[in-house]
N, C-alpha and C positions, 0 to 999 in steps of 0.2 A: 256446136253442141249446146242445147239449152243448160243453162244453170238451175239445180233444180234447190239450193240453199243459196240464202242471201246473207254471204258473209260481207259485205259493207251496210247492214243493219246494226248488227249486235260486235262489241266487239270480246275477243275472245277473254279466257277466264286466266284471273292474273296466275303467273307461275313463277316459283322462286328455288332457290336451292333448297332452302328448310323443308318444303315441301316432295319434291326428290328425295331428299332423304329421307323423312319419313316413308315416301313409298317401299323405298328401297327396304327401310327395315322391316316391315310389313310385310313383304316376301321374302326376305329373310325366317321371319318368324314362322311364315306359313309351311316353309318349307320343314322348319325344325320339326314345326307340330306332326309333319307329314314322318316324319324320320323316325319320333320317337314310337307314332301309332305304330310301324312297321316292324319295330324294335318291340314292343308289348305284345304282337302280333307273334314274331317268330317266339317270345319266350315263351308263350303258351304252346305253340305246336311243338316245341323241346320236351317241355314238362310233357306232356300227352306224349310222345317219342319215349323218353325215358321211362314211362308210366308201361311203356308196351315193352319194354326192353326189359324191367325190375319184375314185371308179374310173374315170372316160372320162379325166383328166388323169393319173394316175398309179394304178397296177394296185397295186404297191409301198406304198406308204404306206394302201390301203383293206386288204391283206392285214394291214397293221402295226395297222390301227385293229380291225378284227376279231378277230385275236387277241386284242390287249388287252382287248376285253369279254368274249371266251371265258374269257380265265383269268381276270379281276375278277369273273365271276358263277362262277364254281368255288369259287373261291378262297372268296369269300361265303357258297357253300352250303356247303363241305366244315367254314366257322366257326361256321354257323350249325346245323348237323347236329353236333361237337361239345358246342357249348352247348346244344342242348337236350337229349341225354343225361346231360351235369353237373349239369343242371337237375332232372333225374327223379331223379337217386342225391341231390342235396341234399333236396330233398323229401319221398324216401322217408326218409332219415335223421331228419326231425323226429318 
């Protein structure tokens, strides 16, 4: 079978433990961030659940649980649409 990389050109990129580990926490991290979205995620559909659940007793307080998930998932997207354009200008800068 032809070789189609010429690994006795270059040799490969150093790797150490420090480096491992950083990876490691790195996906540690990513996973948290993924944990907490999903955790921000369900409190909103609770509030809007209890929001549907409080309306025959009180009209008032489901308007009040509503809003609150309105602006807690804006609020969410409009950080989460910041950080990923900080995201792309850090990247492109490496």
């Amino acid at each position: 079978m032809k070789q189609i990389y010429r690994f006795d050109f270059y040799d490969p990129p150093v790797l150490n433990e420090a480096m491992l580990q950083a990876e490691l926490a790195r996906q540690k991290l990513r996973r948290q961030i993924i944990l907490w979205v999903l955790l921000g995620s369900f409190h909103c559909l609770c509030l809007i659940a209890a929001a549907i659940l409080i309306y025959p007793v009180s009209a008032a307080y489901s308007f009040v649980c509503v809003a609150y998930a309105c602006i807690a998932i804006c609020g969410g997207g409009a950080v989460a649409a910041v950080y990923s354009e900080k995201r792309k200008e850090i990247l492109c800068m490496r």
